[in-house]
N, C-alpha and C positions, 0 to 999 in steps of 0.2 A: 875335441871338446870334452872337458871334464862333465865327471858324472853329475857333479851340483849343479853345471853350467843346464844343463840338460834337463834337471828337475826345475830349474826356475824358471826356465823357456816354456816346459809344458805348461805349469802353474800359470804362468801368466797366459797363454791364451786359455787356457780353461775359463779365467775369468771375464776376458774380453767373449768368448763364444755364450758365458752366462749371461752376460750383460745384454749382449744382441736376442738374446734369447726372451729374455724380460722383456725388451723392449717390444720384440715381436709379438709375444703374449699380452703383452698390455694395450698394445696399438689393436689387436684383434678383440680382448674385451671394451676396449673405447668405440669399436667400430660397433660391435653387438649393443653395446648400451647405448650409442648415439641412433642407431636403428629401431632399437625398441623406445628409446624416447619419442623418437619421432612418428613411430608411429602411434605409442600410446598420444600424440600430441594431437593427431589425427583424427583418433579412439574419442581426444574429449572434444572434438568440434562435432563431432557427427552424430546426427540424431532421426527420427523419421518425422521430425519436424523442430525445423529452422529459422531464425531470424536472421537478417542482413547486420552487419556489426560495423558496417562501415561500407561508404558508394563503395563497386566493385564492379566487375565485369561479369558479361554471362558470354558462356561460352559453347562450342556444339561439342561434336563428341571426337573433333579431330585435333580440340582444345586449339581453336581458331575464335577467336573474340566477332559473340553475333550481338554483340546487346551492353545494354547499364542498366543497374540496377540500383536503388538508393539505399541507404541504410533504415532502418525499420521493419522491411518487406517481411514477409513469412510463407515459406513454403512446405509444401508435401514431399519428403525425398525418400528415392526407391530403394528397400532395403538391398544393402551393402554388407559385404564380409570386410574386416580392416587388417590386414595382414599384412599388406607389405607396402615398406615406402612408397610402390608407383600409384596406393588406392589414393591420393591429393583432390581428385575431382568425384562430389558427391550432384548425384543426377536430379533431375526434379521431378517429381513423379509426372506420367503420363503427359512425356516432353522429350524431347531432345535436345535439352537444354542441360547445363553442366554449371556448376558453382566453385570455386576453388575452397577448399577446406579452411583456411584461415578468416574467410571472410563472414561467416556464420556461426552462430552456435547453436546446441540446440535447446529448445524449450519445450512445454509440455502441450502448451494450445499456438494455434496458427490461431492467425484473423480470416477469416472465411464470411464474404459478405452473403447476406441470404435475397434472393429475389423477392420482391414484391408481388406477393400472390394474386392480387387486385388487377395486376398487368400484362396484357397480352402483348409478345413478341412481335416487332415492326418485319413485315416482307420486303425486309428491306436490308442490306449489309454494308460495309464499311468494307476497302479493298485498297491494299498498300503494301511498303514492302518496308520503309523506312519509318516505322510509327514510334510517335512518342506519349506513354498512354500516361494522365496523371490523376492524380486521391486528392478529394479534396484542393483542386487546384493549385496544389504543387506537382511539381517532376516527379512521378516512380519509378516510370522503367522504359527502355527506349529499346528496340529490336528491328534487326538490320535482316529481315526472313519474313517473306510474302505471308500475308495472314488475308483471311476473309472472315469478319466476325460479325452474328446478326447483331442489328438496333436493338435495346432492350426499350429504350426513350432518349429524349434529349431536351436541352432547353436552348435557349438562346445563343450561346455560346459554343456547347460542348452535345456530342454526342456520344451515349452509355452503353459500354457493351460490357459483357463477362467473360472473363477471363482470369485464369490463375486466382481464381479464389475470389476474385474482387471485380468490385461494379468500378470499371474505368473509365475514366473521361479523357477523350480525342477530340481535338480542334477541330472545327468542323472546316477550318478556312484549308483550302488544300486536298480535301478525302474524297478520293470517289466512292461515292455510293449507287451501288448495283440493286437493281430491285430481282429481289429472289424469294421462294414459297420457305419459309419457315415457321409457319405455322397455317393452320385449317382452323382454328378456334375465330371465334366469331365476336366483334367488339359491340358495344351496348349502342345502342342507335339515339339513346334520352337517357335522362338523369333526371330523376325529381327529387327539388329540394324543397322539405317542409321544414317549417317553420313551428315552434312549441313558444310562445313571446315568451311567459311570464308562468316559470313551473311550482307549483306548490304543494303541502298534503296537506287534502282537508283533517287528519285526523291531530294537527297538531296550529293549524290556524286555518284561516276564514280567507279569500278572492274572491269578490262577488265581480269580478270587473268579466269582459266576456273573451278577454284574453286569457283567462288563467286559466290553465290544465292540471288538471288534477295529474299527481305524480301514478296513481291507480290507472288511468285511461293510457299513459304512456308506456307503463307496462304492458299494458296488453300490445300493444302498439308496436313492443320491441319483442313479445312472445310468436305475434304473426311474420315479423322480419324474420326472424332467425327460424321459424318451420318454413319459411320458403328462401332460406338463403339467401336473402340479403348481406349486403354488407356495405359498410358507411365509409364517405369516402371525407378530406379536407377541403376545407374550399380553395387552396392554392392547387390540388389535384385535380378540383373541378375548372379552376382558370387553367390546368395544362393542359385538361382535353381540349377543351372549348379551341385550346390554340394549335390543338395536334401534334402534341409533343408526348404527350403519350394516351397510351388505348386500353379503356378501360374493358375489363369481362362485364358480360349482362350484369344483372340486380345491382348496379352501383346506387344509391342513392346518399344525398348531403341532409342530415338535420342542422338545423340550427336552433341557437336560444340567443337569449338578451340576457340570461339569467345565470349565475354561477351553480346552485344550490342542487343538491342530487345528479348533477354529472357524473364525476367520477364511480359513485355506485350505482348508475345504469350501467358502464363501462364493463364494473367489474363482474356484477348482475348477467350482462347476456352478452359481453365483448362487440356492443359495438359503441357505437359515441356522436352525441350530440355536441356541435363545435360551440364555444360560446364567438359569438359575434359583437360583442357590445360595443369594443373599441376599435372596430374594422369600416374600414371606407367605402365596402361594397356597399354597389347597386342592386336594388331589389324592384324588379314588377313585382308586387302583389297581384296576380290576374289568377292564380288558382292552376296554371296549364305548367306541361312540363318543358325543359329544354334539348334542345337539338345542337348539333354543328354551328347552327345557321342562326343560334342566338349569342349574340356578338355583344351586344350593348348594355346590356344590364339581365339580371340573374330573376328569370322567370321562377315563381314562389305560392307554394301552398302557406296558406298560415292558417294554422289548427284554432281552434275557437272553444269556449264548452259548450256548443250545441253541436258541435261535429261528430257523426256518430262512427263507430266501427268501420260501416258498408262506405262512408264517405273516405276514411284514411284509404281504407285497400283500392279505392278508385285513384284517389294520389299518386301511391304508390306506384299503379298500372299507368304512371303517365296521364291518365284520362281528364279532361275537362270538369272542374268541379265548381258549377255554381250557386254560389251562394243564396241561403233558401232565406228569404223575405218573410218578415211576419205577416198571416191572413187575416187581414181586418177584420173583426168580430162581424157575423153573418146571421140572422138569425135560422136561414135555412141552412147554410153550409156549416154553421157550427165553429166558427172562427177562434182566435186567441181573445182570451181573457186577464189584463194586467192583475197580480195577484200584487198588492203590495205590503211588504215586511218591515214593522217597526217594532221599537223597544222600551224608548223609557223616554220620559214625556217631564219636562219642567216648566216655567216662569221666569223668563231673562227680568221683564219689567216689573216684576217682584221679586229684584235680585235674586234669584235664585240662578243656579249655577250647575253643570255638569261638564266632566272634563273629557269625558267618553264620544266618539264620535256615533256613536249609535244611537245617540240622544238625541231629541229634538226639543227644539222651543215651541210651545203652544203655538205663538203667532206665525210661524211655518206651517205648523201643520192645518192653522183656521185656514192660513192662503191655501193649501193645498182642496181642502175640502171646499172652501168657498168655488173654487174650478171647478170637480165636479159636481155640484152644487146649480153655478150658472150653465153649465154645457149638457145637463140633461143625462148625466150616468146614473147607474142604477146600483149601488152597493149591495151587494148579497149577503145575504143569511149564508153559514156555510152549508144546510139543507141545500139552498137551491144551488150551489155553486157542485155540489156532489152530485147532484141530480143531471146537472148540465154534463158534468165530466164523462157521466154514464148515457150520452143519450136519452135521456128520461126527459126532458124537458126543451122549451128552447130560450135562447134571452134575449134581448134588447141589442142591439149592437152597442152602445155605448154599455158595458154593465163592469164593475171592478170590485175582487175581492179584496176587503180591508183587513189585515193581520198583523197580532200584537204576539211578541215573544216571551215569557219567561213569566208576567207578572209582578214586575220590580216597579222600580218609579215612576211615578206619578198614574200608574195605572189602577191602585184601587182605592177605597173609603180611608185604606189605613197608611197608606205611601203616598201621600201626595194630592190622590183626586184628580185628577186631570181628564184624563181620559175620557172619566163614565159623562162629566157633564158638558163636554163637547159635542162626544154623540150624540146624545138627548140635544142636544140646542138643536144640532143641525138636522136633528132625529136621521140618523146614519149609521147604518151596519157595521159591525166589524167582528171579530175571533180573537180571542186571546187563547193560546196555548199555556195554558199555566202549567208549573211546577207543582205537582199537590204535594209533597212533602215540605215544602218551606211556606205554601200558603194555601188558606183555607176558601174555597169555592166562593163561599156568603160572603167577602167580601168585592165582590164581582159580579153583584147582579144586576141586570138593567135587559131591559126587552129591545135595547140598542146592541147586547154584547152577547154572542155566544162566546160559551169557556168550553175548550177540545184541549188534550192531554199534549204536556212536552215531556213527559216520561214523571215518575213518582219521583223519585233519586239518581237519574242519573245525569246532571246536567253540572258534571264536575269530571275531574281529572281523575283518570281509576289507578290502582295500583300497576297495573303495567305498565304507567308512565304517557296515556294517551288518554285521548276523551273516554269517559268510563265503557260508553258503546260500545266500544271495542275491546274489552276487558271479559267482558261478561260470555258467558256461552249463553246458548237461545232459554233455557231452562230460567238461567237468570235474569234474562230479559222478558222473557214470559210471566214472572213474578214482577218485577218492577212495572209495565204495562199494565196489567190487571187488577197492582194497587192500584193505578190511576186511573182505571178504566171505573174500579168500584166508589172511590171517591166522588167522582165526577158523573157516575151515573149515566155516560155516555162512551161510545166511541164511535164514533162520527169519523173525525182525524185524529191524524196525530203527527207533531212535526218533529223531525230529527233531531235533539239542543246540539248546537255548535254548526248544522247544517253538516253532520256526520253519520255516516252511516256504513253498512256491509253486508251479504248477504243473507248473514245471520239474524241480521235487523230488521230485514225487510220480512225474511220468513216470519220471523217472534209478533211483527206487525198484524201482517195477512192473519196469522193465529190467531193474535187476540180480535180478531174481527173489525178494527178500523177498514172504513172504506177507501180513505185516502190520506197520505202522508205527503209532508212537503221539506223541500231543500233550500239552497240559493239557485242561481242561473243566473239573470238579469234576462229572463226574456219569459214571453208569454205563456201561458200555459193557455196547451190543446187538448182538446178530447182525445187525440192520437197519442198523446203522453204516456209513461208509465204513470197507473195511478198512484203508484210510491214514490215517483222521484217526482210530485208535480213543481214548477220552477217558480220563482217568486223575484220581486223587485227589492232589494233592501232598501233604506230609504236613511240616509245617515245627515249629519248635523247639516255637509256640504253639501247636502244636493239641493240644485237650483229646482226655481219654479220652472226652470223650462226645462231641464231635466226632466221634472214630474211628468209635465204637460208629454215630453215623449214617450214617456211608458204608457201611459195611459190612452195614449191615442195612436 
């Protein structure tokens, strides 16, 4: 072989040995890049919290398929190092259960249902091997591995347990259920549900009906719930005990209204809630008593009134029997109720005369009304004797009724109308006018048929804080506005709340300036046993009937 023959021989495998050589160096960084791809690929599914990215399988730890699972799901997974191809299967925390990498990704929050606090754990379990648990009655997740998991509730359909984060629902058609002790907490044995009809504040309008409840009374109402741990339950909560599908803890109790207005800020107020009921088909005994298991047919019910006092709600409350307290016929030993009756502004229909205000009355209402007491032998009071009664000092007639005029506007004096003074005088009959003494002057209001007691100097208007002025004012300044009217008037006898508002700053300013008795609305009688500041009075508006009248009165 020549020597060139010889150099071209070498040459040429040098090349072919570099060429294998490349290839081998390239095949090995294709293998290292294919490997770190994969597993950075691995790197970006994994997370310590995961979503399902598509149905998939679950698997155990011998990556032997125990289960399905849907796409949406989210779970807990147990931190992981990611380093080599074989890390594919990411665990579920506090499980022996396994997910394949591709099938998840991760996210920042898991859905994690929270138990209903309100609910006590059924001694009772669920026991399978082949379950299929679903959300919202669709499919989630289906596992082929014996579980025992307690009842949390159930309804008609489905029974709810927890697990994996989530309140599950299991067909109940097929499930053994084992009864086992998983809990020692104790379920409520009654439920009372009261009733609030018709909620309002007096400091921005008037209810004289004897369903309205002051939005004031309710607070307190929800101040004594929440110092003894109450808490308020739905009335579709209240139809799942009743049916045993689930168990309530002690203090449950259901309010309801008929009414929209200050719900959601009781809510926010002291966290708990009045349900509105307006457009609901439930049955209600109104009988006052609480419920049991054993009340099946209709929904035994407190209903709150404005004569219900404190001592009566927390009797409610306790479940206890609450019966309704009867007015006591006027007595003249016992000391009975007295109708106090509240009017306001007096015209002449049949001398066209006209008023658009239902607070108004036509003469000829009011002659029928007094023509009644008149024939049936009542005794209209001076407000002298009507104070004197309130105080024990005296005693009266059983038929006897205080007559009460508000404000001083129409047709009540010599210079608005006339109405009033010569009706009295006709039927020679008592009454009170609470006058305004800033917008009118005493003199023209005299008659030996009419005492005049104070409805405040100035304040019987809207104050700058946006509410009747009463409530604007500190007691210093209600002690000035009082005292103008106490010195105008040369008396303080009474004195009545304007608007039928008040607070305890009012009542003190009251009691200071020396009035013996103040009065409000209610619709019902006033007793000696009364606060003599909150005494209660009848309003008497355009509609109210003679037989209306005839029942306050008698």
């Amino acid at each position: 072989m020549s020597k060139e023959n010889s150099k071209f021989k070498n040459k040429k495998l040098y090349i072919i040995i570099s060429i294998i050589a490349v290839f081998i160096i390239s095949f090995i960084v294709y293998l290292i890049y294919s490997r770190n791809k994969f597993i950075n690929d691995i790197k970006s599914h994994y997370g310590k919290k995961v979503e399902i990215i598509k149905n998939t399988k679950i698997y155990s730890k011998n990556k032997k398929v125990i289960g399905k699972v849907n796409k949406g799901y989210t779970f807990d997974i147990e931190n992981k190092t990611i380093d080599d191809t074989d890390d594919t299967y990411f665990k579920i925390k506090d499980t022996d259960y396994y997910l394949y990498y591709d099938s998840v990704k991760k996210v920042k929050k898991i859905v994690k249902d929270k138990l209903n606090d309100k609910y006590i754990v059924f001694n009772k379990t669920i026991e399978g091997k082949n379950l299929t648990f679903y959300i919202d009655n669709k499919k989630a997740i289906s596992l082929n591995k014996k579980l025992s998991l307690p009842i949390e509730y159930m309804d008609d359909k489905y029974y709810y347990v927890y697990y994996l984060n989530r309140l599950l629902q299991v067909e109940k058609k097929d499930i053994k259920v084992l009864e086992k002790e998983n809990t020692k907490d104790r379920e409520t044995d009654y439920i009372s549900v009261i009733n609030y009809n018709k909620i309002y504040d007096k400091n921005s309008k008037t209810c004289n009906e004897e369903d309205c409840i002051d939005i004031s009374f309710i607070k307190d109402n929800f101040k004594y719930l929440r110092e003894k741990n109450y808490y308020t339950i739905t009335a579709d909560e209240y139809k799942e005990w009743i049916k045993g599908n689930i168990k309530l803890k002690p203090n449950a109790i259901l309010l309801t209204t008929s009414t929209s207005d200050y719900i959601k800020d009781l809510d926010k107020e002291f966290g708990l809630s009045i349900q509105n009921i307006k457009d609901t088909k439930l049955k209600f005994n109104d009988n006052n008593t609480k419920n049991t298991k054993q009340t099946t047919n209709s929904i035994n019910r407190y209903n709150i009134k404005n004569k219900t006092t404190m001592d009566d709600f927390k009797r409610m409350v306790a479940g206890e029997s609450v019966v309704e307290k009867k007015e006591i016929p006027t007595n003249k030993s016992k000391g009975g109720g007295v109708a106090v009756l509240n009017y306001h502004f007096f015209y002449d229909g049949a001398a066209g005369e006209n008023c658009n205000e239902n607070i108004c009355l036509d003469t000829s209402s009011f002659k029928k009304q007094l023509d009644y007491l008149k024939n049936n032998g009542y005794k209209t009071l001076t407000m002298d004797e009507f104070v004197k009664w309130m105080y024990s000092e005296i005693t009266l007639p059983e038929k006897s009724v205080l007559i009460t005029v508000d404000d001083g506007a129409m047709g009540t004096s010599k210079i608005n109308g006339n109405k009033l003074i010569p009706i009295l005088e006709e039927y020679k009959m008592n009454a009170t006018l609470f006058l305004i003494t800033a917008w009118w002057d005493k003199s023209n209001y005299q008659s030996k048929y009419l005492d005049v007691e104070s409805h405040g100097d100035d304040i019987h208007i809207t104050g700058d804080c946006g509410k009747n002025k009463i409530h604007c004012l500190n007691k210093d300044q209600l002690l000035d506005d009082f005292n103008k009217s106490k010195q105008k008037l040369g008396t303080n006898l009474a004195f009545c709340y304007p608007f039928y508002s008040y607070n305890n700053t009012a009542i003190e300013a009251v009691k200071e300036t020396g009035f013996r008795v103040a009065f409000i609305g209610g619709n019902r009688k006033a007793r000696q046993i009364d606060n003599k500041y909150l005494v209660p009075r009848y309003p008497i508006y355009k509609t109210t009937s003679i037989e209306s009248f005839i029942n306050m009165v008698s």
